[in-house]
BALOBA-1460 file (C-alpha; in Angstrom, 3 decimals):
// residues 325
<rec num="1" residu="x" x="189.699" y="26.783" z="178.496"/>
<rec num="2" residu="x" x="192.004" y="29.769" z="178.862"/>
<rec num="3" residu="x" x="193.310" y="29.649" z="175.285"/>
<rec num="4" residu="x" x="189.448" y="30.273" z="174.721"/>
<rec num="5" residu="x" x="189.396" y="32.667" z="177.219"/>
<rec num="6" residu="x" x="191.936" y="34.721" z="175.865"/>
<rec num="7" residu="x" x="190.607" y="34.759" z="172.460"/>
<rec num="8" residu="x" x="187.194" y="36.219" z="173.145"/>
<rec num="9" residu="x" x="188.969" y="39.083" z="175.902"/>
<rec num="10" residu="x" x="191.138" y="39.864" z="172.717"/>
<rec num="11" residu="x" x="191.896" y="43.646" z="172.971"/>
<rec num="12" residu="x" x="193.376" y="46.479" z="170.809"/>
<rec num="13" residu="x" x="196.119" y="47.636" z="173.340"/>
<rec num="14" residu="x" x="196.779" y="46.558" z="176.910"/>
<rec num="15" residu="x" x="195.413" y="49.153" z="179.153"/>
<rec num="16" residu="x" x="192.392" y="50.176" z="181.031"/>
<rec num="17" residu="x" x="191.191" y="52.481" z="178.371"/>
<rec num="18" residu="x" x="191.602" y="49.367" z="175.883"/>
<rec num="19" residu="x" x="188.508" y="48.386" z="173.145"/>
<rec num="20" residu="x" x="187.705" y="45.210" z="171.795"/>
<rec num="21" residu="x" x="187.040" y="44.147" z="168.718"/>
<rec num="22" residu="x" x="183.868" y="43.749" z="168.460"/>
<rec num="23" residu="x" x="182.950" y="47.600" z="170.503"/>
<rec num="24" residu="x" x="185.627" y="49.031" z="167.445"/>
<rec num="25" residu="x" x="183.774" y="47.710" z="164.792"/>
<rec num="26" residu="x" x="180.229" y="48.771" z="166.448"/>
<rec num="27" residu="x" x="181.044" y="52.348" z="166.887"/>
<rec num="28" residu="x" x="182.736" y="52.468" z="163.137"/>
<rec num="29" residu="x" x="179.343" y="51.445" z="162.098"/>
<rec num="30" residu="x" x="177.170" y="53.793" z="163.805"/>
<rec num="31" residu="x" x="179.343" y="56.618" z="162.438"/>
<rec num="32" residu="x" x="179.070" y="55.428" z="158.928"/>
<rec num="33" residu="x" x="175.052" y="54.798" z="159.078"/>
<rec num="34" residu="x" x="174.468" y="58.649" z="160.865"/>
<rec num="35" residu="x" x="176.198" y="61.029" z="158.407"/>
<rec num="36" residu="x" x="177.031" y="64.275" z="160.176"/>
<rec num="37" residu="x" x="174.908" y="67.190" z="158.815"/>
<rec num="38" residu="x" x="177.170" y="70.050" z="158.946"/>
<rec num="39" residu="x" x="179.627" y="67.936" z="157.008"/>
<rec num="40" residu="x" x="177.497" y="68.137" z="154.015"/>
<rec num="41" residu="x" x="179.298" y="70.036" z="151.251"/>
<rec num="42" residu="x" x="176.299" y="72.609" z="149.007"/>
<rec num="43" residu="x" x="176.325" y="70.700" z="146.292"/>
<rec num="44" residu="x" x="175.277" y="67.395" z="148.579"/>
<rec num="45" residu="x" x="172.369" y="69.519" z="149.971"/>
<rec num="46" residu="x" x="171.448" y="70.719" z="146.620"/>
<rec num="47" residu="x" x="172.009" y="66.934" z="145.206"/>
<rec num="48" residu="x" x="169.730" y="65.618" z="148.103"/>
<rec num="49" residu="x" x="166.681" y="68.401" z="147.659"/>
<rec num="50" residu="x" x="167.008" y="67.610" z="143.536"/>
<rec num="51" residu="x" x="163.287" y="65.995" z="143.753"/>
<rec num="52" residu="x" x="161.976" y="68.980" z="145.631"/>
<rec num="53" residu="x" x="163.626" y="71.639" z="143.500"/>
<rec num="54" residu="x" x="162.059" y="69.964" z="140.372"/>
<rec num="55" residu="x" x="158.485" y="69.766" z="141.133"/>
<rec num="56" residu="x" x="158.714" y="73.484" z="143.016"/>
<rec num="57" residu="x" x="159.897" y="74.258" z="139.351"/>
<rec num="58" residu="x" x="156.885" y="72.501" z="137.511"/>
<rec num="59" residu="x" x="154.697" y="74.566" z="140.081"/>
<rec num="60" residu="x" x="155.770" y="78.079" z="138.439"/>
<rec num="61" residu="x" x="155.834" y="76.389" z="134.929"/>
<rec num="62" residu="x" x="152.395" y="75.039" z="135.678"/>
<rec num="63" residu="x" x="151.473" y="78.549" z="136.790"/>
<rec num="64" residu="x" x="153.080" y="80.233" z="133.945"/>
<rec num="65" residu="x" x="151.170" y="78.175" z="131.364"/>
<rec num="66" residu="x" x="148.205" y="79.310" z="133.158"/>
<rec num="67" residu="x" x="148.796" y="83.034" z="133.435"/>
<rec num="68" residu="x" x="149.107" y="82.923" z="129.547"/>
<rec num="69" residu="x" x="146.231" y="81.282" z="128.756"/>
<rec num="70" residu="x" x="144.502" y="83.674" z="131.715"/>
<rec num="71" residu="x" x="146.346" y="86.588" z="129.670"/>
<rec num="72" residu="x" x="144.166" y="85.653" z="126.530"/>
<rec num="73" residu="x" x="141.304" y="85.516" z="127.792"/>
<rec num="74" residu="x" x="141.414" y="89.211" z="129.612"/>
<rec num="75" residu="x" x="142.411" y="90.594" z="126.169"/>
<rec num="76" residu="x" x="139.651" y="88.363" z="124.267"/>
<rec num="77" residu="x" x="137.611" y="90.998" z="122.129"/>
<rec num="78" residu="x" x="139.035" y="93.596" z="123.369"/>
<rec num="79" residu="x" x="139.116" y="95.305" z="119.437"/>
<rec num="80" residu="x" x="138.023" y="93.832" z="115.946"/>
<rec num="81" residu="x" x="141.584" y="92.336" z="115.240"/>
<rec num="82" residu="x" x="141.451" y="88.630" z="113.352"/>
<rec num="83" residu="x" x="142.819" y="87.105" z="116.524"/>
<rec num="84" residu="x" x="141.290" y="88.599" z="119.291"/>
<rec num="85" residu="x" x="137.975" y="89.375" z="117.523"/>
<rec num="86" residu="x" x="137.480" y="85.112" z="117.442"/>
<rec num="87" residu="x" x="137.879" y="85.398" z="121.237"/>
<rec num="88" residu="x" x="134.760" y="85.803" z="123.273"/>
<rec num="89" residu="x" x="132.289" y="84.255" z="125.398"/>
<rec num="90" residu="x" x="128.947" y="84.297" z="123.872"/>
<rec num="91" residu="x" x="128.048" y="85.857" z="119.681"/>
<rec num="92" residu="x" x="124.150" y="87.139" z="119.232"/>
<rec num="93" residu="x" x="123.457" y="86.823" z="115.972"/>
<rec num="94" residu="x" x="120.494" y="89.323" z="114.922"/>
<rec num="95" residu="x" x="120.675" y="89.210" z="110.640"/>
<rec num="96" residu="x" x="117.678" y="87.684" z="110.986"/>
<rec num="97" residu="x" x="115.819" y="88.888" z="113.702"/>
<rec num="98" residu="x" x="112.782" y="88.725" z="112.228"/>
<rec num="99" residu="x" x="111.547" y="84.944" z="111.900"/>
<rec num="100" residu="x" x="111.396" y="83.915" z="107.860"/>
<rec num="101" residu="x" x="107.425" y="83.079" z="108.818"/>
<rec num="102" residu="x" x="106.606" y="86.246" z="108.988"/>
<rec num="103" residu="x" x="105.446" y="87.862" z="105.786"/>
<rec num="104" residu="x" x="108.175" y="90.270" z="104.386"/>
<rec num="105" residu="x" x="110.357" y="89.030" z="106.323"/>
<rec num="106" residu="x" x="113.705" y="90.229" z="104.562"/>
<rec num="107" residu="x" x="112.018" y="93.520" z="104.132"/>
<rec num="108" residu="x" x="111.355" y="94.061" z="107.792"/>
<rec num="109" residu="x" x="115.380" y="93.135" z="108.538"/>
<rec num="110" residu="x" x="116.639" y="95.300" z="106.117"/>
<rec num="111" residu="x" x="114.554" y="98.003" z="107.846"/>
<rec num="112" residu="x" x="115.798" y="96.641" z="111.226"/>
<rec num="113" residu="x" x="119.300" y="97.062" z="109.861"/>
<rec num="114" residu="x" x="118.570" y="100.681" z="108.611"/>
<rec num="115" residu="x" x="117.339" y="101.589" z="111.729"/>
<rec num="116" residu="x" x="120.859" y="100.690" z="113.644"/>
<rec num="117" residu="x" x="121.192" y="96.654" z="114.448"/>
<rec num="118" residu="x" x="124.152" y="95.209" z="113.122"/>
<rec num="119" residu="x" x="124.204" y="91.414" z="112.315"/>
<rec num="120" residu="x" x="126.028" y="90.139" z="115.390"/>
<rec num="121" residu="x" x="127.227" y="91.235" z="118.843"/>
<rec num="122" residu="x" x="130.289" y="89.115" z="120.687"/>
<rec num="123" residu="x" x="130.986" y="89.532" z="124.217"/>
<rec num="124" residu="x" x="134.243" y="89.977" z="126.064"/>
<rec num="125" residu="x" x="135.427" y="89.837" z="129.331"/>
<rec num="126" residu="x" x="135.608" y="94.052" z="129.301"/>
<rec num="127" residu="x" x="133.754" y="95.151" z="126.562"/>
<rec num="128" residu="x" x="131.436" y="94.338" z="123.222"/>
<rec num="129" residu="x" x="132.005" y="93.914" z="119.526"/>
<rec num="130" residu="x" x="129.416" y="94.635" z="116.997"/>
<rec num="131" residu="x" x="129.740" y="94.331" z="112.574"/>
<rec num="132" residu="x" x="127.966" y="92.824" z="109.910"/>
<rec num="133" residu="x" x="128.824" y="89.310" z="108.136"/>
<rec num="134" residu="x" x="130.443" y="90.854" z="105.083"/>
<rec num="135" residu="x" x="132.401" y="93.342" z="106.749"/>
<rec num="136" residu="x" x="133.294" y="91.826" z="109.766"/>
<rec num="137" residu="x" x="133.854" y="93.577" z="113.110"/>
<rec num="138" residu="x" x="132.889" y="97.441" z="112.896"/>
<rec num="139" residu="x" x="133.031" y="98.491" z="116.272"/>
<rec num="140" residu="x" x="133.952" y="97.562" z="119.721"/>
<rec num="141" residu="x" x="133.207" y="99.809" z="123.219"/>
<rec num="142" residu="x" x="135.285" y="101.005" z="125.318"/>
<rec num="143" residu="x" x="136.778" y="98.705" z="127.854"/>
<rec num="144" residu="x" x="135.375" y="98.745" z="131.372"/>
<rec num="145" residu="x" x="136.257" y="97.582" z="134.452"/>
<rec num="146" residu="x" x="133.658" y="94.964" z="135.732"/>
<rec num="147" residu="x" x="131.806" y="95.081" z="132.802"/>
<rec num="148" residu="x" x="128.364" y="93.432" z="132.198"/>
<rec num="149" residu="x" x="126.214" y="93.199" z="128.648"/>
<rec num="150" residu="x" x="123.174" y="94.581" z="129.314"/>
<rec num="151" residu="x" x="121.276" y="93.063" z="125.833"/>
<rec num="152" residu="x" x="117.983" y="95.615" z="126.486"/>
<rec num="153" residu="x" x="120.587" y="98.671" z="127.117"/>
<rec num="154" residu="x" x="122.913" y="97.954" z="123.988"/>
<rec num="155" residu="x" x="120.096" y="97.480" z="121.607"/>
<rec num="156" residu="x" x="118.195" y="100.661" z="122.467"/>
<rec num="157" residu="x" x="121.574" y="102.845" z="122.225"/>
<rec num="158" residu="x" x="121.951" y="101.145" z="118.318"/>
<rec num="159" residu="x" x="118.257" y="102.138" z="117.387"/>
<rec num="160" residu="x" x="118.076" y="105.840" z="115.963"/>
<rec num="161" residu="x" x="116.528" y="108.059" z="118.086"/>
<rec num="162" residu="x" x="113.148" y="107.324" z="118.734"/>
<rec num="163" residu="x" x="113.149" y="103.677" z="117.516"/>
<rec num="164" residu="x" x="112.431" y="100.798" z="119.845"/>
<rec num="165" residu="x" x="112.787" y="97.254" z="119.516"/>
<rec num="166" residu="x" x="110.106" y="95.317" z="121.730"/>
<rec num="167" residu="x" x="111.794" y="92.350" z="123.795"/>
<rec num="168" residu="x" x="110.368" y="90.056" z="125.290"/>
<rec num="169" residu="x" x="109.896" y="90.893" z="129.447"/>
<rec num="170" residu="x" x="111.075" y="87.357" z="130.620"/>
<rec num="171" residu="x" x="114.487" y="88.867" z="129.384"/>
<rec num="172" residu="x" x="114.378" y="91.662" z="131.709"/>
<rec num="173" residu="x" x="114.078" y="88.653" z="135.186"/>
<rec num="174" residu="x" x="117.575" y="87.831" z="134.092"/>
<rec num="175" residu="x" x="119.519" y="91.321" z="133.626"/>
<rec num="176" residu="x" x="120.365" y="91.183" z="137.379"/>
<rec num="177" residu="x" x="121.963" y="87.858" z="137.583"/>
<rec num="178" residu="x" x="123.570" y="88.498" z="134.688"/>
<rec num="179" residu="x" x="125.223" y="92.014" z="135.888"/>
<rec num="180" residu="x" x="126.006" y="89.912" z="139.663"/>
<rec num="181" residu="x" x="127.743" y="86.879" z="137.705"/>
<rec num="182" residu="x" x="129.243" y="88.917" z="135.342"/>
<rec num="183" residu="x" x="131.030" y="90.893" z="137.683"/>
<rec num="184" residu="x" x="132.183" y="88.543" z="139.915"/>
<rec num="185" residu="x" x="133.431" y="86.824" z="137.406"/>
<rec num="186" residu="x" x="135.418" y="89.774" z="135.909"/>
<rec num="187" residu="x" x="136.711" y="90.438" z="139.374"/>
<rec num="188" residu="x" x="137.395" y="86.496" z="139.972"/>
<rec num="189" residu="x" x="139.424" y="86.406" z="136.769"/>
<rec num="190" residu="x" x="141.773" y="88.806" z="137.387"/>
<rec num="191" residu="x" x="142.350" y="88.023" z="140.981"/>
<rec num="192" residu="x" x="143.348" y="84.616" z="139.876"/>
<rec num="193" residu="x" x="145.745" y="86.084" z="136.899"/>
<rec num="194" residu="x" x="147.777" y="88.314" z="139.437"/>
<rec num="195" residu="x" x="147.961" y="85.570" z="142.109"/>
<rec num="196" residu="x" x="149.333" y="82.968" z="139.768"/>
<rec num="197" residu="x" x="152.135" y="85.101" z="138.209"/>
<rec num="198" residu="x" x="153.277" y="85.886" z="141.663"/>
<rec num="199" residu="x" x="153.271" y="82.756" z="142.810"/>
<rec num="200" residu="x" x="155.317" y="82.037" z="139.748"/>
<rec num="201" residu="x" x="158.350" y="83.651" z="141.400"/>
<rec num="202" residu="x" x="157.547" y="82.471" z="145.272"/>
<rec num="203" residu="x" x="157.051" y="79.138" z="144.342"/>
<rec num="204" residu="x" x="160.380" y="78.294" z="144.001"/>
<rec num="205" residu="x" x="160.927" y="79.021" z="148.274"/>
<rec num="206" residu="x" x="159.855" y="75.673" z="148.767"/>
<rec num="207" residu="x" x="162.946" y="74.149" z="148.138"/>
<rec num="208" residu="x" x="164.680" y="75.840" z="151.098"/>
<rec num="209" residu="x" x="161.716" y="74.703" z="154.194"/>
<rec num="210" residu="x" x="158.755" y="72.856" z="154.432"/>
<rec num="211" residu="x" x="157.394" y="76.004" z="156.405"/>
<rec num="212" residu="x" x="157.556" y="78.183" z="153.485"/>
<rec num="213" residu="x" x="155.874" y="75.843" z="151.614"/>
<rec num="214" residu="x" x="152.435" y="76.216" z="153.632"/>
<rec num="215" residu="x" x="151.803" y="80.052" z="152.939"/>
<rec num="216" residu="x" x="152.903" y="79.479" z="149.166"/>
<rec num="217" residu="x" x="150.137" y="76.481" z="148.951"/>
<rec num="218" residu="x" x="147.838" y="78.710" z="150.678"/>
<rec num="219" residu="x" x="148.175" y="81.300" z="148.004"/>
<rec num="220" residu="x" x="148.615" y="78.673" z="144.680"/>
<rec num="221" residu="x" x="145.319" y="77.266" z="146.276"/>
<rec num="222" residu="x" x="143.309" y="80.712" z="146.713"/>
<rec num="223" residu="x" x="144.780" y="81.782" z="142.487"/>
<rec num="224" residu="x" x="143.363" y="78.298" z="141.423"/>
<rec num="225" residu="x" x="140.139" y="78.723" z="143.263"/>
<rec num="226" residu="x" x="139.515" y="82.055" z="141.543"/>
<rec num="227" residu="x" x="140.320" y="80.661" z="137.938"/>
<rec num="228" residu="x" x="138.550" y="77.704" z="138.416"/>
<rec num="229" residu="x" x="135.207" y="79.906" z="140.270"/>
<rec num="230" residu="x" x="135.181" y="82.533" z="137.265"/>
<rec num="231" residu="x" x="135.454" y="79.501" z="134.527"/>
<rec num="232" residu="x" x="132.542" y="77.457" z="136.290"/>
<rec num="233" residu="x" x="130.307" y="81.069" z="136.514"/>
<rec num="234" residu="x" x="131.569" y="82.215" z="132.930"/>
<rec num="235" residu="x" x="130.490" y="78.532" z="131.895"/>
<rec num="236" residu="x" x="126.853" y="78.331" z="133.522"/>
<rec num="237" residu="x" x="126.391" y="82.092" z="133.241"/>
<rec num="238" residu="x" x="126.790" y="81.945" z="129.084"/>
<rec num="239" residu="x" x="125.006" y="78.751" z="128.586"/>
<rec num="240" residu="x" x="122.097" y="80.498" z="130.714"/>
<rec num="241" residu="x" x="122.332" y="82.874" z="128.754"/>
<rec num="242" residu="x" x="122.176" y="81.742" z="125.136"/>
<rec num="243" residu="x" x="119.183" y="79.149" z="126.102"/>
<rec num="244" residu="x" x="117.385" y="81.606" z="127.227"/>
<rec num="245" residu="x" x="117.421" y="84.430" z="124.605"/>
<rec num="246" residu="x" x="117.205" y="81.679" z="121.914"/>
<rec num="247" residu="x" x="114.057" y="80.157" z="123.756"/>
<rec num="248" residu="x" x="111.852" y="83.064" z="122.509"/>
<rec num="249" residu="x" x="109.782" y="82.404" z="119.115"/>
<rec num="250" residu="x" x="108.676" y="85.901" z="118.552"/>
<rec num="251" residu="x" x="112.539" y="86.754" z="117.869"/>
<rec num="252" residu="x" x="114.967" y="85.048" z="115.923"/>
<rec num="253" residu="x" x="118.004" y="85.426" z="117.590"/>
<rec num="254" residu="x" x="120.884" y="83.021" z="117.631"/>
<rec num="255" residu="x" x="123.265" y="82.777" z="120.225"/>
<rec num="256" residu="x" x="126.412" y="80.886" z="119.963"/>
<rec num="257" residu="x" x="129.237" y="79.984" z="122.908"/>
<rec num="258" residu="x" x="132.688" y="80.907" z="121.847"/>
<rec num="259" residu="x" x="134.667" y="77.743" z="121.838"/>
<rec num="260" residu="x" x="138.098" y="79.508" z="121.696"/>
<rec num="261" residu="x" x="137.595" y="81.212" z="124.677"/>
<rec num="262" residu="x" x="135.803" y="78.206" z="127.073"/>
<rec num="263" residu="x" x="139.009" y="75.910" z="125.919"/>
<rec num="264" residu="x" x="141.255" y="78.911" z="126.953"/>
<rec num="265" residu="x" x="139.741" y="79.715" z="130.258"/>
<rec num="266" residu="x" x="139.233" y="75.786" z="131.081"/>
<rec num="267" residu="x" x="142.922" y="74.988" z="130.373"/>
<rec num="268" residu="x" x="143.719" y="77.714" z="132.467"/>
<rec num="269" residu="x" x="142.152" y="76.337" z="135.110"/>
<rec num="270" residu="x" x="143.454" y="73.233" z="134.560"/>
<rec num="271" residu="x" x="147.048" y="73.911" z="134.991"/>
<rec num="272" residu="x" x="146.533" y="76.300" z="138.155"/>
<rec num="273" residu="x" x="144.410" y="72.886" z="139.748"/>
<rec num="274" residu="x" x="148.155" y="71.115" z="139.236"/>
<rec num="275" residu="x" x="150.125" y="73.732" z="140.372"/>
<rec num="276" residu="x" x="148.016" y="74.253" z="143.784"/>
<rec num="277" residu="x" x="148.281" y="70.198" z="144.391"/>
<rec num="278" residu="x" x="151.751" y="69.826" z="143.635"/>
<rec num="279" residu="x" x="152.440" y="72.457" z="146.522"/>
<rec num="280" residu="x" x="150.220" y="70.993" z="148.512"/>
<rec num="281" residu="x" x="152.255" y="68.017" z="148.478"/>
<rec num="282" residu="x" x="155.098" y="69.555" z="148.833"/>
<rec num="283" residu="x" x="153.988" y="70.536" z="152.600"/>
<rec num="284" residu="x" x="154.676" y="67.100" z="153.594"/>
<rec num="285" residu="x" x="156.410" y="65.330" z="151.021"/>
<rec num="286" residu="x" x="160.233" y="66.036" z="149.487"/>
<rec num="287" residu="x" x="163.204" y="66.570" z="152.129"/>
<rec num="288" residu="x" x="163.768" y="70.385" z="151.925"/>
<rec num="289" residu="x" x="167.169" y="71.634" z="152.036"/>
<rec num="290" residu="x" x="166.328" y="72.799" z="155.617"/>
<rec num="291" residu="x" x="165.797" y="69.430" z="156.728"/>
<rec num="292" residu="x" x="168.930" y="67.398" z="155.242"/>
<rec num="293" residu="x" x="171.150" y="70.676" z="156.734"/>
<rec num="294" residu="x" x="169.408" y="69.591" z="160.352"/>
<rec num="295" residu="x" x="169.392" y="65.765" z="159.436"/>
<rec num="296" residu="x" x="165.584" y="65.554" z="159.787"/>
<rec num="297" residu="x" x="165.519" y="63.755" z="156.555"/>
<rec num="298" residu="x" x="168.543" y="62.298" z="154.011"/>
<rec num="299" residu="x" x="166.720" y="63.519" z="150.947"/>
<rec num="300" residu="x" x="168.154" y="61.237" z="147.520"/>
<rec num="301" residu="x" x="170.770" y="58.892" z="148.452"/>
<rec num="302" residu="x" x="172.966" y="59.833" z="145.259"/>
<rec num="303" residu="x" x="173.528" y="62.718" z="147.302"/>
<rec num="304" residu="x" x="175.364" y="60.708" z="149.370"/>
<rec num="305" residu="x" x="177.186" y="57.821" z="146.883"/>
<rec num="306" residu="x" x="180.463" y="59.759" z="146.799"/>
<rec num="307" residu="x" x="181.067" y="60.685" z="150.208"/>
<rec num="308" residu="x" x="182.499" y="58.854" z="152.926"/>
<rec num="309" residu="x" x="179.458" y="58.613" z="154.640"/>
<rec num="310" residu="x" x="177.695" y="56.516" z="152.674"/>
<rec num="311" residu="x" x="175.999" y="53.678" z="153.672"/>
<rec num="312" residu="x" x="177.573" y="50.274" z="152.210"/>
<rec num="313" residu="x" x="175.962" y="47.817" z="150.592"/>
<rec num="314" residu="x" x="175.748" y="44.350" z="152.406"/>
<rec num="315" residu="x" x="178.345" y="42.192" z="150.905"/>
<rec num="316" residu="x" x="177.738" y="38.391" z="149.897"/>
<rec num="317" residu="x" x="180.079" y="35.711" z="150.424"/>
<rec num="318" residu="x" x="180.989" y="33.367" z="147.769"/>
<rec num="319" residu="x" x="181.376" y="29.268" z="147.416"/>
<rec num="320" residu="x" x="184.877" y="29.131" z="148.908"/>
<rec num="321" residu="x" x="184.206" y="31.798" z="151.478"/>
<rec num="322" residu="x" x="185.565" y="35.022" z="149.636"/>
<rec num="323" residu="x" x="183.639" y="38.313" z="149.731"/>
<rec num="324" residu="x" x="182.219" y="39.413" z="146.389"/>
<rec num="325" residu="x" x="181.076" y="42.876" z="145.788"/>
């Protein structure tokens, strides 16, 4: 009984200040499992926040992609270039504004023409474009902030003077819902562009604190709101639009949505939706480089795989008893 005895009482040293064993190998452990924070080296930290750093990076690229395609769209029709002339929201087409069913037809149009229509009119974000099929683009305004295309307005200022055209007066019920939207949406789109390219260089401050984070998804969230609020008025607002001036028999005038310019605006919403979420989830996802530097949270364990404080793997004994790795 006392050769047991001794064997389990089995000190280090002889002494009162004397450890066994099995206390040694229990506090070697619990250093080994709890790495000391300020022992971290910066390119540990930086090793550990890798996964954070990355998607605060595809924020600003996701914001970047969108402030280009937002870019386009503001200068959409802005002159009678081959590029930017095939960017707008909505094309009246007026060669033929007189219906073929009416006798001397092509005679009356040619008139019309005389008396100052052009063939088509394309709308822009701040202006319009007016030309004629074989020539192409002729003119375009004047930019102007919060602009609006005021059909009625335009048309009258083209006639020579003392020439009227006679619309029909349902058009008129629309003219101020069309100035309201048209406005907001001008003021909407440009809020959203100057949000998202400076979010493109705050973005990135969510690597360092979760904290930071919150304001910057705050403001990513407001710039996608606007882009996506201005695309879904632009949208609804133009489609209103062209149904109802092409709903009228007694004129024959076409109306046609740009497609270049709904793809551009729409995939510039798009990417500002996937920016906003991705900081979103940033808030409460990813260890920051704040919280591995106060041991809140580890971050990637290949920050870790070199260092001495490390956690080791569990090791598996063999057939005969030996350890294998």
């Amino acid at each position: 009984m006392q050769i047991f005895r001794g064997r389990k009482s089995r000190t280090t040293s002889n002494g009162p200040n004397s450890m066994t064993v099995t206390d040694r190998h229990s506090a070697e452990t619990d250093q080994t499992s709890t790495p000391p924070h300020e022992q971290l080296s910066k390119s540990q930290i930086k090793r550990a926040t890798r996964t954070r750093k990355t998607f605060a990076l595809l924020t600003s690229f996701f914001l970047a992609i969108s402030v280009v395609f937002l870019i386009v769209v503001e200068i959409g029709n802005t002159n009678g270039s081959k590029i930017r002339g095939s960017i707008y929201f909505l094309k009246l087409d007026l060669s033929n504004i007189v219906p073929a069913t009416t006798p001397n037809s092509i005679l009356i149009n040619t008139i019309a023409q005389t008396l100052g229509l052009h063939d088509f009119y394309q709308i822009g974000l701040w202006n319009f474009c007016e030309g004629f099929k074989a020539e192409g683009i002729t003119y375009c305004s004047k930019p102007e902030t919060l602009y609006w295309f005021d059909p009625v307005e335009t048309l009258q200022q083209e006639l020579l003077a003392g020439a009227t055209i006679a619309l029909p007066a349902q058009i008129n019920t629309i003219l101020n819902l069309l100035k309201l939207a048209s406005q907001w949406m001008f003021a909407l789109f440009l809020t959203g562009a100057v949000l998202s390219f400076v979010m493109i260089l705050v973005a990135p401050m969510a690597i360092y604190s979760r904290w930071a984070t919150v304001p910057v998804a705050l403001f990513t969230l407001l710039a996608a709101l606007c882009t996506t609020v201005a695309t879904v008025v632009a949208t609804a607002l133009f489609i209103i639009f062209r149904n109802a001036i092409s709903s009228f028999d007694e004129l024959n005038i076409g109306a046609s949505i740009g497609v270049t310019m709904f793809a551009l605006m729409w995939v510039a919403a798009a990417f500002s939706i996937f920016a906003a979420l991705l900081q979103i989830g940033l808030c409460c996802c990813c260890a920051s480089r704040r919280d591995v530097k106060h041991g809140r949270k580890r971050g990637s364990r290949k920050a870790y795989s070199n260092s001495a404080y490390s956690t080791e793997k569990p090791q598996r004994k063999g057939l005969v008893g030996t350890n294998k790795s």
